[in-house]
GUTI-610198 format. One record per residue: residue in three letters; chain; x, z, y of N, C-alpha, C in turn. Coordinates in nm, 3 decimals. Atoms other than C-alpha are relative to their C-alpha. Last residue first. Layout:
N
+------+------+---------+---------+---------+---------+---------+---------+---------+---------+---------+
: code : unit :      nx :      nz :      ny :     cax :     caz :     cay :      cx :      cz :      cy :
+------+------+---------+---------+---------+---------+---------+---------+---------+---------+---------+
:  ALA :    A :       X :       Z :       Y :       X :       Z :       Y :       X :       Z :       Y :
...
+------+------+---------+---------+---------+---------+---------+---------+---------+---------+---------+
***
This chain:
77
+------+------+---------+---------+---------+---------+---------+---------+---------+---------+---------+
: code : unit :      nx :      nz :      ny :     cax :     caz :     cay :      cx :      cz :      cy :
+------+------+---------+---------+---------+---------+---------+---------+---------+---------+---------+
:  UNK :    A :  -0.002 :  -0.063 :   0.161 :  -1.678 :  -0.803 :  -2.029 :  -0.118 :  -0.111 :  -0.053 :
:  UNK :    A :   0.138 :  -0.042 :  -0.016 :  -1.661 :  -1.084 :  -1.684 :   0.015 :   0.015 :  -0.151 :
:  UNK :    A :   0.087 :   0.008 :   0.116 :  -1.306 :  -1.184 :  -1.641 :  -0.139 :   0.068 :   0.022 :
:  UNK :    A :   0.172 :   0.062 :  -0.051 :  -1.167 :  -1.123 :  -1.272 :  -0.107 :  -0.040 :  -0.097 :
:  UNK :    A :   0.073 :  -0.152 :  -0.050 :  -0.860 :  -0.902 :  -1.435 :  -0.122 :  -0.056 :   0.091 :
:  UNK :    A :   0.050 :   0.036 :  -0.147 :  -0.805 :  -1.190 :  -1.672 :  -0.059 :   0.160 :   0.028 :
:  UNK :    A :  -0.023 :  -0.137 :  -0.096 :  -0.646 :  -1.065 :  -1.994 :  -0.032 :  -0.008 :   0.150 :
:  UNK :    A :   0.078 :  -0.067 :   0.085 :  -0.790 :  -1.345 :  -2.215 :   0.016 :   0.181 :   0.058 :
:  UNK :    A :  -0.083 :  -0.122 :  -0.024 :  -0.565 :  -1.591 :  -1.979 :  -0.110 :   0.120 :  -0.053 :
:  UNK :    A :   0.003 :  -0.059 :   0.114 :  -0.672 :  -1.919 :  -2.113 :  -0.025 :   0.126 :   0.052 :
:  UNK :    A :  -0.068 :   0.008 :   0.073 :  -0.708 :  -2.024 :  -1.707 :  -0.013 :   0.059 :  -0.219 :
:  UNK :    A :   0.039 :  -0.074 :   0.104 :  -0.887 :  -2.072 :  -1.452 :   0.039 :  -0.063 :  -0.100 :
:  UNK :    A :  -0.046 :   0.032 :   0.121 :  -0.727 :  -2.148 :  -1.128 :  -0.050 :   0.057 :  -0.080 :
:  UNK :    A :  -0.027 :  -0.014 :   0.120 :  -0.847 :  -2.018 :  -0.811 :  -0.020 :  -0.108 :  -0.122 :
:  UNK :    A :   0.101 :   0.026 :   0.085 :  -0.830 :  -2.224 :  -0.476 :   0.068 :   0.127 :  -0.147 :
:  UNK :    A :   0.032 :  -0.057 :   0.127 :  -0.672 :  -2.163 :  -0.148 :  -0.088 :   0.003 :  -0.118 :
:  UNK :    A :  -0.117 :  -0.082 :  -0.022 :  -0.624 :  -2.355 :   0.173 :   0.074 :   0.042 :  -0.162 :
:  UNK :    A :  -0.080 :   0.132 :   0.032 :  -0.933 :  -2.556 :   0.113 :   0.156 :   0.018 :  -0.029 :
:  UNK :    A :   0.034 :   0.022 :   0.131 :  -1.111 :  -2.220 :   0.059 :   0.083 :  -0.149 :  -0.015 :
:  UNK :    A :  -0.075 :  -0.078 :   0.085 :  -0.940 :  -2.079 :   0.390 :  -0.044 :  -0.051 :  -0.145 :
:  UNK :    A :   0.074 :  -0.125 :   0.071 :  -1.102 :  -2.338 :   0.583 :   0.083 :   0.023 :  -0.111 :
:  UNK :    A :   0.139 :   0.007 :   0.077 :  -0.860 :  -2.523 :   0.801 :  -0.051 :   0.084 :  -0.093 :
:  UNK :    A :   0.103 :   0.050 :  -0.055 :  -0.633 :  -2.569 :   1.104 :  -0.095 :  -0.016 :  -0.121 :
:  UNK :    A :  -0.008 :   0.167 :   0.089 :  -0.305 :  -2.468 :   0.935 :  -0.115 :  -0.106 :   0.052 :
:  UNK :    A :  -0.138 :   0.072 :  -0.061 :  -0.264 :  -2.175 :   1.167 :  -0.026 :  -0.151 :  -0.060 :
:  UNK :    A :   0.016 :   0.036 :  -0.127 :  -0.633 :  -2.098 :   1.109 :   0.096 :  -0.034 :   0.051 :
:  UNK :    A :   0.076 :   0.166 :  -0.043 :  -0.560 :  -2.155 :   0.746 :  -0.024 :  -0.033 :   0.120 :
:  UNK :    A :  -0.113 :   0.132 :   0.041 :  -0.262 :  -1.896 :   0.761 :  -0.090 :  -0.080 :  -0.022 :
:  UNK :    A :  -0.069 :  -0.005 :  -0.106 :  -0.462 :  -1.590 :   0.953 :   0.063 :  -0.171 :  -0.054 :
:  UNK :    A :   0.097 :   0.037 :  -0.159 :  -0.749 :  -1.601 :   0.734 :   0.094 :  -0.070 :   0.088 :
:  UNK :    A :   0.055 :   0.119 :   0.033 :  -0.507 :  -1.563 :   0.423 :  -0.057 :  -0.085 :   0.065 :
:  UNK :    A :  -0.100 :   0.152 :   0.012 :  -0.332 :  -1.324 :   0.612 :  -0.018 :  -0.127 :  -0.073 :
:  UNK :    A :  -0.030 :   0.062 :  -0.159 :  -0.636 :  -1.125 :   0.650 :   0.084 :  -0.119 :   0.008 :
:  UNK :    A :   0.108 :   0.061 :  -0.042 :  -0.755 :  -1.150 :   0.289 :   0.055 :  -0.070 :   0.206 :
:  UNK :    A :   0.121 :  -0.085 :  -0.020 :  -0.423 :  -0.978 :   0.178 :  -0.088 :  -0.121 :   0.092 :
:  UNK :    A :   0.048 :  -0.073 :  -0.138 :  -0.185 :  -1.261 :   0.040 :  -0.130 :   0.055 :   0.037 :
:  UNK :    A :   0.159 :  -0.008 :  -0.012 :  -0.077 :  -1.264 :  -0.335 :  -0.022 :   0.080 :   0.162 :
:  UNK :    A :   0.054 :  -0.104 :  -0.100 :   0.298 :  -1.305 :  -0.338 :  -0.138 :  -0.029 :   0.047 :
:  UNK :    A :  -0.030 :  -0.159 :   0.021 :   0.492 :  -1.457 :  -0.599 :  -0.064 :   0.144 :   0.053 :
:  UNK :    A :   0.089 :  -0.079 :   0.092 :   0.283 :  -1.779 :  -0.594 :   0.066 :   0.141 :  -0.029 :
:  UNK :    A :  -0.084 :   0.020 :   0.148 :   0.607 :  -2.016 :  -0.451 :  -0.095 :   0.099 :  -0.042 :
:  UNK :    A :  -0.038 :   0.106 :   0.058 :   0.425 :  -2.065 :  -0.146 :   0.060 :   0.007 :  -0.109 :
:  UNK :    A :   0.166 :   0.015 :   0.004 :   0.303 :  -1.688 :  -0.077 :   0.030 :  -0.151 :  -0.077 :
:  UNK :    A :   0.078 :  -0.056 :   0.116 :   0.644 :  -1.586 :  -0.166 :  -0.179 :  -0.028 :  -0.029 :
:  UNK :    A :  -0.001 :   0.026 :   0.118 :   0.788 :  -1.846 :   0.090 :  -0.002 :   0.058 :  -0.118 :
:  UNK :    A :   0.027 :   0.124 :   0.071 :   0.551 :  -1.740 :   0.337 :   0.102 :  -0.041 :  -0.095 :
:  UNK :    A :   0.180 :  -0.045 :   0.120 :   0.645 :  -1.362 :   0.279 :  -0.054 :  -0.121 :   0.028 :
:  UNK :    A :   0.019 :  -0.092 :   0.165 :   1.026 :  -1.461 :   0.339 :  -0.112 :   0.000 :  -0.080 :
:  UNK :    A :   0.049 :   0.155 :   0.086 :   0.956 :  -1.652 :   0.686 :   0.030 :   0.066 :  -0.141 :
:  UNK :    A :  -0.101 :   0.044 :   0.009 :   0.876 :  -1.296 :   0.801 :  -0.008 :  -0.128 :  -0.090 :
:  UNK :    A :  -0.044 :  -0.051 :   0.080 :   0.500 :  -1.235 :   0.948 :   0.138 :  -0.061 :  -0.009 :
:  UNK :    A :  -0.046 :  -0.183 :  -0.021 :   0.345 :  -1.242 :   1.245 :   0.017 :   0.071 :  -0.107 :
:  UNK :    A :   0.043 :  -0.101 :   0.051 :   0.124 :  -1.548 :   1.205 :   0.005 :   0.115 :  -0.034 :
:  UNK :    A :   0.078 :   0.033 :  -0.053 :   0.281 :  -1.808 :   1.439 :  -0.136 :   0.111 :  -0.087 :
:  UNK :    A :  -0.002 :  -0.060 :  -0.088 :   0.597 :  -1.677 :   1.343 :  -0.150 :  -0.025 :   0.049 :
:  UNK :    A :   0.000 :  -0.105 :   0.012 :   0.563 :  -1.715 :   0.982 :  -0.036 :   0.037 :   0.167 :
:  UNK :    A :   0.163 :  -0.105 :   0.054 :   0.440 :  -2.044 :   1.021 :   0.026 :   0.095 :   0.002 :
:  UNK :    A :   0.110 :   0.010 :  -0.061 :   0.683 :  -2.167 :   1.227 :  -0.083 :   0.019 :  -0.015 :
:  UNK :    A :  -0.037 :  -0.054 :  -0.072 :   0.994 :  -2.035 :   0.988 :  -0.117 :   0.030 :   0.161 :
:  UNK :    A :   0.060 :  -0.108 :   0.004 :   0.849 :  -2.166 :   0.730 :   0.014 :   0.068 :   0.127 :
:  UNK :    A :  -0.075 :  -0.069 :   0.141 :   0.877 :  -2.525 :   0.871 :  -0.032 :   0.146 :  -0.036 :
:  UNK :    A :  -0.063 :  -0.156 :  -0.020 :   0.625 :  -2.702 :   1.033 :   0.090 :   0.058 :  -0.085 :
:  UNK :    A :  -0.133 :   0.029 :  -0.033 :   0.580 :  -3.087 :   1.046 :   0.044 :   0.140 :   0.053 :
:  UNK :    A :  -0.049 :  -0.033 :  -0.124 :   0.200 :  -3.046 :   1.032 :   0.108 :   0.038 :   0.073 :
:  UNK :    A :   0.057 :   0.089 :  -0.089 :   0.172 :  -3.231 :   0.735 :   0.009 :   0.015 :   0.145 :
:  UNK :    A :  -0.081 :   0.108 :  -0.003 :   0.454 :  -3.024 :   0.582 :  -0.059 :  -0.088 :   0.095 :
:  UNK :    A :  -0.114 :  -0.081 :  -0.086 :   0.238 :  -2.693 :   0.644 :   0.111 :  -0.121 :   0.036 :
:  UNK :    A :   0.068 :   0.052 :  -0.132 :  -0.049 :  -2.899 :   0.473 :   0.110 :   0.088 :   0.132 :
:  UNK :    A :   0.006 :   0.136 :  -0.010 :   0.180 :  -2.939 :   0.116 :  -0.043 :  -0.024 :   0.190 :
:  UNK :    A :  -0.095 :   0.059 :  -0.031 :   0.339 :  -2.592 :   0.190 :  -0.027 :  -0.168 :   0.039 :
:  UNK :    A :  -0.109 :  -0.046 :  -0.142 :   0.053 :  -2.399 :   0.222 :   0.121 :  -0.101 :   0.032 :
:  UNK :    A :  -0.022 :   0.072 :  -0.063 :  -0.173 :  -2.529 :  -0.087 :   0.070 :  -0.067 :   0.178 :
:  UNK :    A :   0.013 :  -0.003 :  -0.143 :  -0.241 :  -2.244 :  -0.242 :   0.084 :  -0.135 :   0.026 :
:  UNK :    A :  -0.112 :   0.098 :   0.009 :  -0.293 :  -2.158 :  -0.623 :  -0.070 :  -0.045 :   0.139 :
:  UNK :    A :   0.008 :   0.003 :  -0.103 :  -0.430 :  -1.783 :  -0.750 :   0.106 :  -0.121 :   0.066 :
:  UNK :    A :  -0.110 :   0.016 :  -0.093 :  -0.443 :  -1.771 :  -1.086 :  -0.063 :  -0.050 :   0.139 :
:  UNK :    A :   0.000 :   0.095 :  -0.109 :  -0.721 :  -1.672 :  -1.317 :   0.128 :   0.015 :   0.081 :
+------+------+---------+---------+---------+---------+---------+---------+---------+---------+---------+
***
């Protein structure tokens, strides 16, 4: 499974740049654009922290992807 976020599209809506999200969540604009470009899997908090900036539920925010991937570390043996 992949992990696929929707930060940038509703970050646009609200005419923010990274730079306003990071600050508004107390991180560097850097680790939003690793969270946006999928390089960087955010801890639960900051996941919390970046829909309540965005104004919405963290599941709308974030969705998994399921994939071929036969090496899934969420697989079920």
């Amino acid at each position: 499974m992949k992990l696929i976020n929707h930060i940038k599209q509703h970050r646009a809506r609200l005419d923010l740049t990274q730079a306003d999200l990071a600050k508004r969540v107390g991180v560097r604009r850097q680790t939003i654009l690793a969270v946006e470009k999928g390089k960087y899997v955010p801890s639960a908090l900051l996941a919390f922290q970046l829909a309540e900036a965005l104004g919405m539920p963290v599941a709308e925010l974030f969705e998994l992807e399921k994939g071929e991937d036969h090496d899934d570390q969420f697989s079920s043996p």
